[in-house]
C-alpha positions as CSV (number, residue, x, y, z in Angstrom):
1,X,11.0,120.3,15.5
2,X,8.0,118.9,15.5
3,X,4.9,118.6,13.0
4,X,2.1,119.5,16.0
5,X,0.9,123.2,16.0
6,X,2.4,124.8,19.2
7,X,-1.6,125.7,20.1
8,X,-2.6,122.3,19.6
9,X,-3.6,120.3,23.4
10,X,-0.9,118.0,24.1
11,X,-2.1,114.3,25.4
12,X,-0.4,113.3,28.7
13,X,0.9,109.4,28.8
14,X,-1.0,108.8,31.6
15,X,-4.3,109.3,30.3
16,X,-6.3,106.0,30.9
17,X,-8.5,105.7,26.9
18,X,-11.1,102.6,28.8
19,X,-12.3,103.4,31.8
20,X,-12.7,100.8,34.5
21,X,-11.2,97.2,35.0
22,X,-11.3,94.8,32.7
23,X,-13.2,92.0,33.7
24,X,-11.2,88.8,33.3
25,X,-12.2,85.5,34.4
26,X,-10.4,82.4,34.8
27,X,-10.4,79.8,32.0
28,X,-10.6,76.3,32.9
29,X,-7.9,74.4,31.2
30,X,-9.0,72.2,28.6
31,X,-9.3,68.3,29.2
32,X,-6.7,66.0,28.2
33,X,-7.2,64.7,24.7
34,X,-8.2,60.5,25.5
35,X,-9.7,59.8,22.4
36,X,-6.5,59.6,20.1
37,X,-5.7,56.1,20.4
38,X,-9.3,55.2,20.5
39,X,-9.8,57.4,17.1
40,X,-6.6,55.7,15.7
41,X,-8.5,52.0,16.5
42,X,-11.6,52.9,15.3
43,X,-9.8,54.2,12.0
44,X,-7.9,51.1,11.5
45,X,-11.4,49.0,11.9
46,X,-13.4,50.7,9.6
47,X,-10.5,50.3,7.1
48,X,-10.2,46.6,7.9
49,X,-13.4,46.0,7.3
50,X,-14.0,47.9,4.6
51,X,-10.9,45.4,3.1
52,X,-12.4,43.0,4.0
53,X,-16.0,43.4,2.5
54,X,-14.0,44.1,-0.7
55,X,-13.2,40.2,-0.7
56,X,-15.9,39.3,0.6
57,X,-17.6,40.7,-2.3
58,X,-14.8,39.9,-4.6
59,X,-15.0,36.2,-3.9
60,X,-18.8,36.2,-4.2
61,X,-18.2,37.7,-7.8
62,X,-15.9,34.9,-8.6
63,X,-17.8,32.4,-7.6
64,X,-21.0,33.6,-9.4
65,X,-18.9,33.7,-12.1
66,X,-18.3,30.1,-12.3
67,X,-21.7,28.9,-11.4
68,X,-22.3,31.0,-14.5
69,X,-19.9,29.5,-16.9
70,X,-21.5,25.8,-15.8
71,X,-24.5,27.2,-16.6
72,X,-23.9,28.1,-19.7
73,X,-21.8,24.8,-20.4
74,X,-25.0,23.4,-19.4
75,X,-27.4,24.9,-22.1
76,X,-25.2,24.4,-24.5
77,X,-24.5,20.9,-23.9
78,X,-28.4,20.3,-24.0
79,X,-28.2,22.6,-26.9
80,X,-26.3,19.8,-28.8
81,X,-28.0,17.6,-27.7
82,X,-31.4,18.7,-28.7
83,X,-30.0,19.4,-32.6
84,X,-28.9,15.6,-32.7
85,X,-32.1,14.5,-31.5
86,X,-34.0,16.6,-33.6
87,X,-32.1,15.2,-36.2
88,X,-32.5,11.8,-35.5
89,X,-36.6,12.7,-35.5
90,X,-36.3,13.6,-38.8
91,X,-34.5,11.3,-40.1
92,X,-37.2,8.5,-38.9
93,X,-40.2,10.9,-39.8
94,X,-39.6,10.6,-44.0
95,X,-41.4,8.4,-45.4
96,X,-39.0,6.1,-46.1
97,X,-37.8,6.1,-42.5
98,X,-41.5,5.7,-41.7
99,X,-41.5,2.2,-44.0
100,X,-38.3,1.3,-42.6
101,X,-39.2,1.0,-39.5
102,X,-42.3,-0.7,-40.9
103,X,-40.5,-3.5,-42.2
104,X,-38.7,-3.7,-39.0
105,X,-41.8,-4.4,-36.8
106,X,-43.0,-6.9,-39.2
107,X,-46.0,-5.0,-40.5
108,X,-47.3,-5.5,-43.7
109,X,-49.2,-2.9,-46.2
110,X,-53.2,-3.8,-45.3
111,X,-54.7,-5.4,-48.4
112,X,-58.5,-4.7,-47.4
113,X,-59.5,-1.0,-46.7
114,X,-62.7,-0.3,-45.5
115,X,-64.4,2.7,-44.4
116,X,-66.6,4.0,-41.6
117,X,-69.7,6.3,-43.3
118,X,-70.5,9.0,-40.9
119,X,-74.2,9.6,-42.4
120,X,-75.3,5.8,-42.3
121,X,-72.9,4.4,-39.4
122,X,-72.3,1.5,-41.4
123,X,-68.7,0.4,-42.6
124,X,-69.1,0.4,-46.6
125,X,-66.2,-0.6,-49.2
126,X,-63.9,2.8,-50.7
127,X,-65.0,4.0,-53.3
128,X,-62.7,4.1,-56.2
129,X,-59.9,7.5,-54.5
130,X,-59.3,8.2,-58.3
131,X,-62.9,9.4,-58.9
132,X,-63.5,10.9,-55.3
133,X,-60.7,13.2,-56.1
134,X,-62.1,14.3,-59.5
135,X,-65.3,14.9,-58.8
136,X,-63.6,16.7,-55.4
137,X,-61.9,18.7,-58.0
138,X,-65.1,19.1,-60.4
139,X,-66.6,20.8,-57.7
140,X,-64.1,23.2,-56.2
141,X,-63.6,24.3,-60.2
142,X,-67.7,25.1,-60.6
């Protein structure tokens, strides 16, 4: 039995559905792959040199890095020695450092002071520094 309505046109098998030829060409074959050992070499470069910028760049960092530590070894050596100088300086600045090294020279205190006047242009006697510094004081007190 079948499930086709006996009025129903039947379809013959040799029944063409596309008319015409099909229109086929020839395909050229495709050309031999050359490039694979030449892809594998360039590859292997580029990765060899990549490697080897990487240490390049590695050894360039280590290098800075010591130029850096003598730097700093540097500074603070000067460092050090800046702080003993400046404490040496000091030291000979005080007053008593100051006559010390007085007495070392062979200089005596001076035993006759005069002074230049600026008004007269004449080199007059001090007065007595005791009463310059009161009246001094008289007069920043009015």
């Amino acid at each position: 039995m079948s499930a086709v309505p006996a009025g129903a046109p039947r379809r013959s098998h040799d029944h063409q559905v596309i008319g015409g030829l099909p229109k086929l060409e020839l395909v050229p074959t495709p050309a031999p792959a050359r490039g694979f050992y030449g892809t594998v070499i360039l590859c292997v470069s580029l990765f060899l040199g990549a490697f080897g910028l990487v240490f390049f760049l590695n050894t360039q960092m280590v290098a800075t890095a010591y130029e850096l530590q003598n730097v700093n070894q540097q500074i603070n050596e000067a460092a050090a020695t800046e702080s003993t100088l400046m404490g040496e300086v000091v030291s000979v600045s005080t007053p008593e450092g100051l006559a010390q090294q007085a007495d070392d020279l062979g200089l005596v205190p001076a035993e006759d002071i005069r002074h230049l006047d600026l008004k007269t242009g004449t080199v007059v006697l001090p007065a007595d520094p005791d009463a310059q510094f009161q009246v001094a004081a008289q007069d920043s007190g009015d």
